[in-house]
C-alpha positions as CSV (number, residue, x, y, z in Angstrom):
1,X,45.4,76.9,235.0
2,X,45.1,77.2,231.6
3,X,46.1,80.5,231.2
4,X,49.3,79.9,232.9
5,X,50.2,76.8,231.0
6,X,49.5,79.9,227.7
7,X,51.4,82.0,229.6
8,X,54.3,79.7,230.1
9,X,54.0,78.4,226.4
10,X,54.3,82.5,225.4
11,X,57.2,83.1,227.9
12,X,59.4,79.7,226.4
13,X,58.9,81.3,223.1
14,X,60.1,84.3,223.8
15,X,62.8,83.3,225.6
16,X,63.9,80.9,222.7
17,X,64.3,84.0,220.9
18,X,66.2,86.2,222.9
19,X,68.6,83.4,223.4
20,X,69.0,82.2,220.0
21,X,68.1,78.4,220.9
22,X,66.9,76.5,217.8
23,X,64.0,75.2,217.8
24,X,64.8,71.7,217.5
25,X,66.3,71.8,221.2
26,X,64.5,70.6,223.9
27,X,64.1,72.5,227.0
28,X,63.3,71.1,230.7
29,X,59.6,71.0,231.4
30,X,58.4,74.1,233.2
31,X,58.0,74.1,237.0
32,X,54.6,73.6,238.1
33,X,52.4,76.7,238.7
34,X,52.4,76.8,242.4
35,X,49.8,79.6,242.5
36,X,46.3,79.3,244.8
37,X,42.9,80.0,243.8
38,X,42.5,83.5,244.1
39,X,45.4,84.3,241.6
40,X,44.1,81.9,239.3
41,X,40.7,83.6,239.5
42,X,42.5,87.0,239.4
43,X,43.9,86.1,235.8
44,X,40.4,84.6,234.8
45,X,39.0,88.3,235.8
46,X,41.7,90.1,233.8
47,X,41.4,87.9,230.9
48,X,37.4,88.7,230.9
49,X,38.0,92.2,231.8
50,X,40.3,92.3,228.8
51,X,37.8,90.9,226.5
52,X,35.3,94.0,227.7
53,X,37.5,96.6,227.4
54,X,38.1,95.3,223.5
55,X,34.5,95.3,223.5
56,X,33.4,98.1,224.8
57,X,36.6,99.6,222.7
58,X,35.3,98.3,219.2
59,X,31.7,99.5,220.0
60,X,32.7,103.1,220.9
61,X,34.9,102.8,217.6
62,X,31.7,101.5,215.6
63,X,29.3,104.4,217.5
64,X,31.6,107.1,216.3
65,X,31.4,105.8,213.2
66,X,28.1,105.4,212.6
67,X,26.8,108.3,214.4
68,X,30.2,110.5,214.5
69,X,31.2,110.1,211.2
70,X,27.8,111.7,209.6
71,X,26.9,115.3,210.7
72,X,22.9,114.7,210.1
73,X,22.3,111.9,212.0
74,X,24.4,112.9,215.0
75,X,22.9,115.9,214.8
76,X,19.1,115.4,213.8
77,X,18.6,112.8,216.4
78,X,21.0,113.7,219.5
79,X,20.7,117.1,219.1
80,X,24.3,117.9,218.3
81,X,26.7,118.4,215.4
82,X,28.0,114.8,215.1
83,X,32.2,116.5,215.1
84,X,33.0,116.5,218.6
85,X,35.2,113.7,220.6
86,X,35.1,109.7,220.1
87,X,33.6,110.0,223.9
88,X,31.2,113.0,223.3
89,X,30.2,110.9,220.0
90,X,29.2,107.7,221.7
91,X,27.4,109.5,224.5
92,X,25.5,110.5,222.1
93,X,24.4,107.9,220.3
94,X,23.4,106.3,223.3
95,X,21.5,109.6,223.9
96,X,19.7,109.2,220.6
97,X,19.1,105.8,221.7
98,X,17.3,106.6,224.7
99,X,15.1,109.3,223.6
100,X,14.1,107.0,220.3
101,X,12.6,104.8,223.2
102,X,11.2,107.7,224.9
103,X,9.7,108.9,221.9
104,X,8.3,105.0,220.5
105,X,6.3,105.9,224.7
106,X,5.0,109.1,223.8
107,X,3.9,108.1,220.2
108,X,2.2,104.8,221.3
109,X,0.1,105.6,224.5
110,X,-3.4,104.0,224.4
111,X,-6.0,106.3,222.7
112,X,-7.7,107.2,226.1
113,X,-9.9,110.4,226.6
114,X,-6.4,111.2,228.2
115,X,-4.1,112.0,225.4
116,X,-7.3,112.1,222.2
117,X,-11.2,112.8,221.8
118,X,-13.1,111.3,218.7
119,X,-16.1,113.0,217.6
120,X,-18.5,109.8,216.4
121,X,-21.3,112.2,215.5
122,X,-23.1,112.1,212.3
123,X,-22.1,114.3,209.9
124,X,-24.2,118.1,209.5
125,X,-24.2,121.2,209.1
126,X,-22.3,123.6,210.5
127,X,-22.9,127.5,212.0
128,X,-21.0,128.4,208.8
129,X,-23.7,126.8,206.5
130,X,-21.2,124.4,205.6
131,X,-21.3,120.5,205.6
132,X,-19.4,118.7,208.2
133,X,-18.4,116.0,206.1
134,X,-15.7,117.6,204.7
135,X,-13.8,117.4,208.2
136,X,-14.5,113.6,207.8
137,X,-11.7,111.3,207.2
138,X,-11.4,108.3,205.6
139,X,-12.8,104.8,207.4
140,X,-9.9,103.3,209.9
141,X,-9.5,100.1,211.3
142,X,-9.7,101.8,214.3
143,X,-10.2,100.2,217.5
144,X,-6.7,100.8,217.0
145,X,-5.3,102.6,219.8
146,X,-1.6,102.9,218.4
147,X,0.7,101.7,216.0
148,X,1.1,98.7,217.9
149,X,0.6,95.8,215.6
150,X,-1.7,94.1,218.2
151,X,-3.6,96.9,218.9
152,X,-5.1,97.5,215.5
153,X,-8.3,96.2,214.2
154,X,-8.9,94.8,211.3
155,X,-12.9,95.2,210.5
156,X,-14.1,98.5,208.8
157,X,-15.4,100.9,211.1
158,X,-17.4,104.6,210.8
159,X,-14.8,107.3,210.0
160,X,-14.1,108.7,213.3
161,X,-13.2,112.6,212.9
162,X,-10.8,113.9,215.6
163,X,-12.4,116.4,218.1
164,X,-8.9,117.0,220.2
165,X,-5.9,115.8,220.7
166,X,-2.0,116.0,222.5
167,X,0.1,117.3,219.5
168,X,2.3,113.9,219.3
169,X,-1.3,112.2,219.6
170,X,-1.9,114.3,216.4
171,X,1.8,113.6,214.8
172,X,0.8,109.8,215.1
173,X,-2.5,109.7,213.4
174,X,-1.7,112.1,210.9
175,X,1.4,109.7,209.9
176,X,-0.9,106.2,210.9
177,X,0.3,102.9,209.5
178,X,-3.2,101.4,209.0
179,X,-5.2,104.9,207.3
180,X,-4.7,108.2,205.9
181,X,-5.9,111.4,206.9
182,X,-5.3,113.7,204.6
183,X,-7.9,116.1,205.5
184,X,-6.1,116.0,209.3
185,X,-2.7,117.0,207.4
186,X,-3.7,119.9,205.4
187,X,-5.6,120.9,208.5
188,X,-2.5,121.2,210.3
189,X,-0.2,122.3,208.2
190,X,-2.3,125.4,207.4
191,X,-3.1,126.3,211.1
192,X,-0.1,125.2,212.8
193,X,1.1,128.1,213.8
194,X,-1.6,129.1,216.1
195,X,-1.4,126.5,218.7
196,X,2.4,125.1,217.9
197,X,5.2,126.4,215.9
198,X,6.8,125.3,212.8
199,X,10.3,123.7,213.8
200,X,8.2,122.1,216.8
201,X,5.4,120.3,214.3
202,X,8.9,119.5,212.3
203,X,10.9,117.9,215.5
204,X,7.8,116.2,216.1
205,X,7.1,114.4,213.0
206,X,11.4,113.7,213.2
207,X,10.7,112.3,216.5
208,X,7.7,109.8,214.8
209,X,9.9,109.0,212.3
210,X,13.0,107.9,214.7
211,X,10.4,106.4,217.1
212,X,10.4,103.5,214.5
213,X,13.7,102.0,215.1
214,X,13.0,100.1,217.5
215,X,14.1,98.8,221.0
216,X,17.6,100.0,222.6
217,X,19.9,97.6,220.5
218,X,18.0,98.5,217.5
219,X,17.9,102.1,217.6
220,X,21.6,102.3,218.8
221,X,23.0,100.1,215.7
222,X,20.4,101.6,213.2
223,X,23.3,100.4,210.3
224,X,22.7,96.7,211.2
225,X,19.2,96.1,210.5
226,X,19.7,97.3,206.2
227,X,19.9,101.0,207.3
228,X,15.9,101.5,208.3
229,X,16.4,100.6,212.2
230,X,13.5,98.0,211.5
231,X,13.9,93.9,210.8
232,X,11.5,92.1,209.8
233,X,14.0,89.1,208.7
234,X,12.8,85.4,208.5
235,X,13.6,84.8,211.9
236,X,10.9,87.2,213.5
237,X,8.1,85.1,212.0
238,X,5.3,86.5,210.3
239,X,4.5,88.9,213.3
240,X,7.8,90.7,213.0
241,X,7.4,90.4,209.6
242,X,4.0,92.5,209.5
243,X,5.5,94.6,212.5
244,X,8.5,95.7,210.3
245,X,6.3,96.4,207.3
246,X,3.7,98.9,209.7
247,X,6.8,100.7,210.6
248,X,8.1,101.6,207.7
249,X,4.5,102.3,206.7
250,X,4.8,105.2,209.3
251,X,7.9,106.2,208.3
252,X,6.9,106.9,204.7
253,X,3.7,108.2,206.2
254,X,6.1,111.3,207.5
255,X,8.1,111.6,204.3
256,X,4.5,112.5,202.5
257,X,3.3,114.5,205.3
258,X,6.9,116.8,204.7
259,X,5.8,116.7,200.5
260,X,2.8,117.3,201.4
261,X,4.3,120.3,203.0
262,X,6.6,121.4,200.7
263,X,4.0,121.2,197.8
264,X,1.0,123.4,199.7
265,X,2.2,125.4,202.5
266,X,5.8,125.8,200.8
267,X,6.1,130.0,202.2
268,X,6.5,128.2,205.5
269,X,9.8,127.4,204.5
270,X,10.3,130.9,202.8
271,X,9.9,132.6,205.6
272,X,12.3,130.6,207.8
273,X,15.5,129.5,206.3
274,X,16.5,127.6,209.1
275,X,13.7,125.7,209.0
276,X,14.5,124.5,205.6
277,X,17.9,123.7,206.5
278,X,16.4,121.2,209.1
279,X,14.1,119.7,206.5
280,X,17.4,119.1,204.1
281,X,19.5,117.7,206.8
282,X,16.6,115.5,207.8
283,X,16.0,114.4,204.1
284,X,19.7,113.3,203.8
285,X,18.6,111.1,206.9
286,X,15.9,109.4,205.5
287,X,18.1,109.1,201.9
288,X,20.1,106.4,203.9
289,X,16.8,104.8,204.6
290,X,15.6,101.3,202.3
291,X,15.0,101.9,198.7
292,X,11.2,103.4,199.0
293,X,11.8,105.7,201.4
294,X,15.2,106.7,199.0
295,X,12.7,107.9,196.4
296,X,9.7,109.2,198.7
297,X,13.0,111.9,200.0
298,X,14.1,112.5,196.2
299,X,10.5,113.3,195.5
300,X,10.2,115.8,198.2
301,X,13.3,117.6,197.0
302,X,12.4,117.8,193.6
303,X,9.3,119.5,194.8
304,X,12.0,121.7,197.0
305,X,13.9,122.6,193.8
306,X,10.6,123.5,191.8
307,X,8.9,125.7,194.4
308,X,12.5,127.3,194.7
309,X,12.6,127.8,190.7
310,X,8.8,128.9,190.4
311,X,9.8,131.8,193.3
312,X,12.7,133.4,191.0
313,X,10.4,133.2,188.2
314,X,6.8,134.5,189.9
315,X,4.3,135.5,187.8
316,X,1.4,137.4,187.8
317,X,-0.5,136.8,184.8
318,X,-0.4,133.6,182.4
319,X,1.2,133.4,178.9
320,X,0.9,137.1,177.1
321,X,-0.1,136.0,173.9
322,X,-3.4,133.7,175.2
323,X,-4.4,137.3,176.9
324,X,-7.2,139.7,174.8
325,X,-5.8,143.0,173.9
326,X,-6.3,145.4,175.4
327,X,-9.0,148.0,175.2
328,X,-7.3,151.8,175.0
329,X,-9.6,154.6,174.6
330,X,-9.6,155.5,170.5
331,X,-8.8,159.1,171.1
332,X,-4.7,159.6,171.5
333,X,-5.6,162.4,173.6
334,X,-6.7,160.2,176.1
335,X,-4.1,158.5,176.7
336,X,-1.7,161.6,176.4
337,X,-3.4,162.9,179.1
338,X,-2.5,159.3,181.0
339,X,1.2,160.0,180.1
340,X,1.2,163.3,181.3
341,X,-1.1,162.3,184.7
342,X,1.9,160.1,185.4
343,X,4.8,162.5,185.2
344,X,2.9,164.9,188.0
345,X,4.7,164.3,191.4
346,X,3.5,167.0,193.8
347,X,0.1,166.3,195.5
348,X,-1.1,169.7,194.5
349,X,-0.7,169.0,191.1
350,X,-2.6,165.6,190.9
351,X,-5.4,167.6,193.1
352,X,-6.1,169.8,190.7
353,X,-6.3,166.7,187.8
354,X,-9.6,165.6,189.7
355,X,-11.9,166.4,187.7
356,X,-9.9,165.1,184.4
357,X,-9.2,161.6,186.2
358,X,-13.2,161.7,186.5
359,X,-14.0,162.3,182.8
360,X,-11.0,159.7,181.9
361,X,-12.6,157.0,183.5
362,X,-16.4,157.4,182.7
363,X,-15.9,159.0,179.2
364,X,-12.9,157.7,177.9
365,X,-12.0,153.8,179.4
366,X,-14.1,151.2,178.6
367,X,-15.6,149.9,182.0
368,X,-14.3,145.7,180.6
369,X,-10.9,147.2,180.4
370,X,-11.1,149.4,183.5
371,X,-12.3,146.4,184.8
372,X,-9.7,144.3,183.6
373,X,-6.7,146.4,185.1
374,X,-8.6,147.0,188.4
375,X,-9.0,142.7,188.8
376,X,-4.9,142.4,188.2
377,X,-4.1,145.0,190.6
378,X,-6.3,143.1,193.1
379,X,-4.9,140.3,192.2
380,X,-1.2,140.3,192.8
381,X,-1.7,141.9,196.4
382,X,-4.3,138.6,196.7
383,X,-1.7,136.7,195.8
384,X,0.4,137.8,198.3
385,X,-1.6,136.8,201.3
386,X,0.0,134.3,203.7
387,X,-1.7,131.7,205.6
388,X,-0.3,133.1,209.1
389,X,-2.1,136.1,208.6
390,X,-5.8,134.9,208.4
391,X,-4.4,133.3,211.8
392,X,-5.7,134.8,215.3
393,X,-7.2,137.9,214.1
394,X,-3.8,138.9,213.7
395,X,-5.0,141.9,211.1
396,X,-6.6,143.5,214.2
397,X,-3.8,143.2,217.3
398,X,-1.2,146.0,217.7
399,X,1.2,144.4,215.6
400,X,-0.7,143.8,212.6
401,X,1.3,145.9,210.3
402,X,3.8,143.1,211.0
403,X,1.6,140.1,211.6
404,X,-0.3,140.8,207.9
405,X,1.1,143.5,205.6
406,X,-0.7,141.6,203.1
407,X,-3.8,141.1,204.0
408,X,-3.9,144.7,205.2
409,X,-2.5,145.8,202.1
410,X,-6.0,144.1,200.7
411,X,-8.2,145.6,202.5
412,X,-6.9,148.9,201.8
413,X,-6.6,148.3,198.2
414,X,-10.9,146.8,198.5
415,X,-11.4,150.6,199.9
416,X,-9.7,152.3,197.6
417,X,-11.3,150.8,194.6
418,X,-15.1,151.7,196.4
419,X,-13.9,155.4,197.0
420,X,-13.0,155.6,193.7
421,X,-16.3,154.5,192.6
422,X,-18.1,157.2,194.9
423,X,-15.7,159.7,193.9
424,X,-16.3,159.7,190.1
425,X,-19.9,159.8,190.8
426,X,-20.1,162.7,193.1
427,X,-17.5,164.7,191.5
428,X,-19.2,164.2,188.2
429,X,-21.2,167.6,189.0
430,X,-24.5,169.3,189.3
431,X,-25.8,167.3,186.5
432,X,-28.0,164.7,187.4
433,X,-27.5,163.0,184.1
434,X,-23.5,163.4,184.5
435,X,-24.3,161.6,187.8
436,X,-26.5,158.7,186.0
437,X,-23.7,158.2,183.5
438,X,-21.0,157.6,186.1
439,X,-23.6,155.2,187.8
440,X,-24.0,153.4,184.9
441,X,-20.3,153.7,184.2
442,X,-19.4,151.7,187.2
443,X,-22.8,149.2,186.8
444,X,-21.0,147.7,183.8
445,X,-17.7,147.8,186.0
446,X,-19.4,145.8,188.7
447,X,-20.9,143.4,185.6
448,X,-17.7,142.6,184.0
449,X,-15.7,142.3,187.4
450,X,-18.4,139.2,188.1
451,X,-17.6,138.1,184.9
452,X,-14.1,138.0,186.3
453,X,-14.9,136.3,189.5
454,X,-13.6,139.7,191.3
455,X,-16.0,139.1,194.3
456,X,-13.8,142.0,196.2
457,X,-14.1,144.4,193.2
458,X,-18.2,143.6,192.9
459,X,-18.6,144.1,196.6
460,X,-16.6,147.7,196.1
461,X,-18.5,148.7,193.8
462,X,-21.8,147.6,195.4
463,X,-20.7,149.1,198.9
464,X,-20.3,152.8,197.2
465,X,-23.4,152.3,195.2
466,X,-25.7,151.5,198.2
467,X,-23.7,154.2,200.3
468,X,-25.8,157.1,201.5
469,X,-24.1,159.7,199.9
470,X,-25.2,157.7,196.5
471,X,-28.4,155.7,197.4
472,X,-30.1,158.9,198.4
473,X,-29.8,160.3,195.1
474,X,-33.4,160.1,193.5
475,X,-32.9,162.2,190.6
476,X,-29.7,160.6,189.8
477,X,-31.0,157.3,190.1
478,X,-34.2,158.9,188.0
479,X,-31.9,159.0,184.9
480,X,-30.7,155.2,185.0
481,X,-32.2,152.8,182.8
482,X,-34.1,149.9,183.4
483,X,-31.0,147.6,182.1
484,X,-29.1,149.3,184.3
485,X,-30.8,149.3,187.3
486,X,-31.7,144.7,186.4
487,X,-27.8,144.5,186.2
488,X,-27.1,146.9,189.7
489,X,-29.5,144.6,191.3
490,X,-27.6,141.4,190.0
491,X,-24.8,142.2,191.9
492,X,-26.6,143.7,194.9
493,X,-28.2,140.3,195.5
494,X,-25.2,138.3,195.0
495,X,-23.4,139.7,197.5
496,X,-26.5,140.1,199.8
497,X,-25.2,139.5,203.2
498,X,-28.2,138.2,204.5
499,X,-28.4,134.7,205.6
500,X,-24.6,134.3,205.7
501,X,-24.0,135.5,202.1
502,X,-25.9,132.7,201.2
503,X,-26.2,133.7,197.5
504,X,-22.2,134.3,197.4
505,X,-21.4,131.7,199.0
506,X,-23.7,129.4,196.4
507,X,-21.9,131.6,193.3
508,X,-19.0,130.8,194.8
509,X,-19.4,127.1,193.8
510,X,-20.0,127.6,191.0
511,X,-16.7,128.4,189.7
512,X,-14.6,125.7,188.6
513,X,-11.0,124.8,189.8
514,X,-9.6,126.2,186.7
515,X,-11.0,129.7,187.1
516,X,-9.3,132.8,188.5
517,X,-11.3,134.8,190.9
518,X,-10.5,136.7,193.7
519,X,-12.7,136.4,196.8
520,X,-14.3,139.2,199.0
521,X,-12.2,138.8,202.3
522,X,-14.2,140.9,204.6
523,X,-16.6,137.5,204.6
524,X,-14.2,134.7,205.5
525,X,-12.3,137.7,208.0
526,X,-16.0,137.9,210.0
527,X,-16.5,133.7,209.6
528,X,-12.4,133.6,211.6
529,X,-13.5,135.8,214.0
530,X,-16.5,133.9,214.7
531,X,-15.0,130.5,214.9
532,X,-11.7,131.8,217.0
533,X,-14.4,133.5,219.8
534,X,-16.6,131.1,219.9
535,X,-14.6,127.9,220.7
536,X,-12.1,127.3,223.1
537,X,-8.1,126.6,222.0
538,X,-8.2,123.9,224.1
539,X,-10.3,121.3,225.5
540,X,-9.4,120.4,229.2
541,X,-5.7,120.8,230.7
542,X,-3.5,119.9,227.6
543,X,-5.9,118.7,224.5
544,X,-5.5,121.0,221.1
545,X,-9.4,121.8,220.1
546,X,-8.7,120.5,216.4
547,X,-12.4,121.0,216.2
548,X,-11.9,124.8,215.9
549,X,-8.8,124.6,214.2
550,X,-10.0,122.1,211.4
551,X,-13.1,125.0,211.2
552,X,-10.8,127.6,210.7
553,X,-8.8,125.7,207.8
554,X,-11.7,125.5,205.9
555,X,-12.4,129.5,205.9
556,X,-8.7,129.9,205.4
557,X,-8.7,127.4,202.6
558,X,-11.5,128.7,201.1
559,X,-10.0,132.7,201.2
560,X,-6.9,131.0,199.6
561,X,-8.4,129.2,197.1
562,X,-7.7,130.9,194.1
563,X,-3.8,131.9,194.8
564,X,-2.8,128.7,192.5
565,X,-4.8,129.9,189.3
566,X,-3.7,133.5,187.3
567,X,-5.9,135.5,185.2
568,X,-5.6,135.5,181.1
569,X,-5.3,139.5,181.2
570,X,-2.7,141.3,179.5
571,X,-1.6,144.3,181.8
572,X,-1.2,147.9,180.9
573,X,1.8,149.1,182.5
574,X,0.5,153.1,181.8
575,X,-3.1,152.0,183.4
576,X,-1.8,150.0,185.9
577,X,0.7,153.3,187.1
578,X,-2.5,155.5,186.8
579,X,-5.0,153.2,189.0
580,X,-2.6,151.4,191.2
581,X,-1.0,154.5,192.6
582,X,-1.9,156.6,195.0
583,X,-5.6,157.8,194.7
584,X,-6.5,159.3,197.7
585,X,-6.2,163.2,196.2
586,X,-9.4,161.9,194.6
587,X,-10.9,160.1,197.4
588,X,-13.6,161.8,199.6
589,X,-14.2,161.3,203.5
590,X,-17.5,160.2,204.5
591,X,-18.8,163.5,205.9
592,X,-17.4,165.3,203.0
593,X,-19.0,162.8,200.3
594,X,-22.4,163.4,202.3
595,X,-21.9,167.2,202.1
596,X,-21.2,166.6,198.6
597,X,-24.6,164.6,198.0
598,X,-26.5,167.1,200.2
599,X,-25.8,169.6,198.0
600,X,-26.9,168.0,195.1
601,X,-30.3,167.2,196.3
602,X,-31.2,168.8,199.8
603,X,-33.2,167.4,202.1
604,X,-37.1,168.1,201.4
């Protein structure tokens, strides 16, 4: 009834107006509404169906606002590009809505052996002589089994190490609101690419950060609750209160998981543009986040912006003028002869310059300097080695010209170097004292390349020296001095690989985190294959062994380790043409080096 009395009232004014009647006049009472029930209920239904449409109107409006209007969250979280239709745009924000919920499931399951394995053990020593405490992490209040405010405890308990894992299982204890683990995170980010893939680990820890907004209402109007998805207003209480506050613990635990990423691992993003372009839209994302998590995404893109600077601007060497000068032979001939070397181009040519390259390097270069340039040319094809290619033996599959130019490029270089050694010493003649000289030659090479913390050069040099060809020389090794023959054994028993290269392994410590070295790969290239065929990728149906994988960071890590600090050597671009070329017109072949050393000294 009282819409038609408004109804009526609307009508008389409008009809007041069409006729011109002033207002003053008064007009007969209306008739009364002789209308039954069901048309008054029918105008009760279209007055309410009214009000929903204006509803349901102003909410798509507000949807395609929010979520419309901005490309990156329309298209980070729904999977689209945020320009297409009002109706398109609202279906998916309600899309985004749903899967945040689907997400907050997968994120929060209980920690049964189901989805996780911890490894409660006490700490040891591992098959690699290593101690296990370094996969530790840090104590958790962990009879947690989620991010679940009530499911977290609150007493200090033993740090529990995880043995396996679902990947989001991982995503949400690498990003935990109650602990850190940052020996978990640089786990996975170095190894990731075995058992995941880079834009997956990357949707995932997007997923764990969306996962935090909340129920339906919450995570469809993200803009109402001061642009984090989370309220933890006075009206929640204290327990919404601390819920709110774990959240956007997590959600700042992903931001420094991505700097994190950025800072160490940062080729990942070199070597895939488009997954940088998902890490930028994703930043602008988190920008419209509360204040903290503002300057947690500024953070990571100033660490963007300086590992994109410190690529155009690579070096290879630190500041010139803290580097010694270096050591050229005193005769001009010498290095003449260097010039001229260089200009030959035919194969033939630098054949028949054998026997002059010989007497260059044993009579003419100092062995610190010919050490010197030999360590730099090492080094810049060390620093070149990716992560991914330590990964799944990838330097041995059919693809490994692909899969690890790098590390190939390494190894080739580590062979070079050692049949350059055995080359100046057999090609140094019939003389057994022209022999002893180019041992000792290459002796103080091997010496000054330890100084250097060249563990690749020093096992080269110790690898031709203990050859056959070589160790079977008597009367050669009859004309080496005592010093000589203390400082050969120096090197021979620190890179003794007996008892797991104990002894280099223990040198290897020594060095501090300030000192350039280069590492002897073909050790930590056995200790991968080891680990990878002796322990399973999984354990059960769908569990990630992160047992193995946390194992194989550590070798990686440890090959790595010396990629962030350059040497204070001052490079000879004439030296560096003559020994970083191509040197295999003075290499010898194994049969042809024994020939060689048979003929020296025959067999009694």
């Amino acid at each position: 009834m009282a819409w038609d009395r408004a109804w009526a009232f609307v009508s008389t004014a409008v009809s007041r107006l069409h006729l011109s009647v002033p207002i003053g006049t008064p007009l007969p009472p209306p008739p009364p509404p002789e209308v039954g029930w069901l048309e008054s209920f029918g105008g009760v239904a279209l007055a309410a169906t009214t009000a929903a449409a204006s509803l349901v109107v102003g909410t798509a409006a507000f949807l395609w606002w929010q979520h419309g209007s901005s490309d990156e969250r329309a298209g980070d979280i729904g999977g689209g590009d945020g320009g297409g239709s009002v109706v398109e745009n609202v279906a998916m924000a309600f899309e985004a809505a749903r899967m945040r919920l689907a997400w907050k499931r997968d994120f929060e399951r209980p920690d049964s052996a189901e989805f996780i394995l911890f490894d409660d053990a006490a700490a040891g020593t591992d098959a690699l002589g290593g101690s296990r405490e370094s996969l530790r992490v840090e104590p958790t209040a962990a009879t947690a089994s989620s991010d679940d405010p009530g499911g977290a405890g609150t007493g200090a308990e033993p740090p529990r190490r995880i043995r396996a894992a679902t990947l989001e299982k991982c995503v949400q204890q690498m990003c935990h609101a109650e602990f850190s683990r940052p020996a978990l995170v640089n786990d996975v980010l170095m190894v990731h690419r075995h058992f995941t893939t880079s834009r997956e680990l990357m949707d995932l820890l997007k997923r764990r950060f969306h996962a935090c907004d909340g129920g339906f209402v919450k995570a469809l109007f993200p803009g109402l609750s001061g642009g984090s998805g989370i309220s933890g207003g006075s009206g929640g209480g204290k327990g919404a209160g601390d819920k709110s506050e774990r959240l956007r613990a997590v959600k700042r635990r992903v931001v420094n998981v991505l700097k994190s990423w950025v800072l160490l691992h940062w080729t990942d993003f070199e070597d895939e543009p488009a997954l940088l372009a998902q890490l930028r839209a994703f930043l602008r994302v988190v920008g419209r986040e509360d204040e903290a998590l503002r300057a947690e995404a500024v953070q990571v893109e100033n660490a963007m912006a300086a590992n994109i600077e410190h690529a155009a601007r690579r070096q290879t060497v630190r500041d010139e003028a803290l580097c010694p000068k270096v050591l050229l032979p005193s005769a001009k001939k010498a290095m003449e002869w260097v010039d001229r070397f260089n200009c030959l181009s035919s194969a033939a040519e630098r054949q028949g310059a054998c026997e002059e390259l010989v007497c260059f390097l044993v009579d003419e270069l100092s062995a610190e300097e010919l050490a010197r340039q030999l360590t730099l040319i090492e080094s810049l094809l060390y620093q070149r080695i990716r992560c991914g290619e330590c990964l799944g033996q990838a330097w041995t599959r059919k693809e490994k010209e692909r899969r690890a130019p790098n590390l190939l490029a390494a190894i080739r270089r580590f062979n070079e170097v050692s049949g350059l050694c055995l080359a100046c010493v057999l090609r140094s003649g019939e003389d057994a004292k022209r022999r002893a000289a180019a041992v000792k030659k290459w002796v103080g090479v091997g010496t000054h390349l330890l100084s250097l913390h060249n563990y690749s050069g020093v096992m080269a040099v110790v690898a031709a020296l203990e050859g056959s060809a070589i160790h079977r020389l008597k009367k050669t090794w009859a004309h080496v001095g005592s010093d000589t023959k203390a400082a050969y054994q120096r090197l021979v028993d620190v890179m003794n690989p007996q008892t797991n290269y104990k002894a280099y392994r223990d040198h290897l410590r020594s060095c501090g985190k300030i000192d350039a070295g280069i590492p002897y790969v073909g050790m930590y290239l056995t200790d991968l294959i080891f680990i990878e065929e002796g322990n399973p990728d999984t354990v059960g149906a769908k569990l990630v062994n992160f047992d193995k994988w946390s194992k194989v960071a550590r070798s990686v890590r440890e090959l790595l380790r010396f990629q962030q600090v350059l040497y204070s050597l001052r490079p000879e671009p004439r030296l560096r043409d003559l020994l970083g070329g191509d040197l295999s017109f003075v290499l010898l072949g194994e049969e042809e080096a024994y020939q060689l050393s048979l003929r020296y000294e025959p067999r009694k």
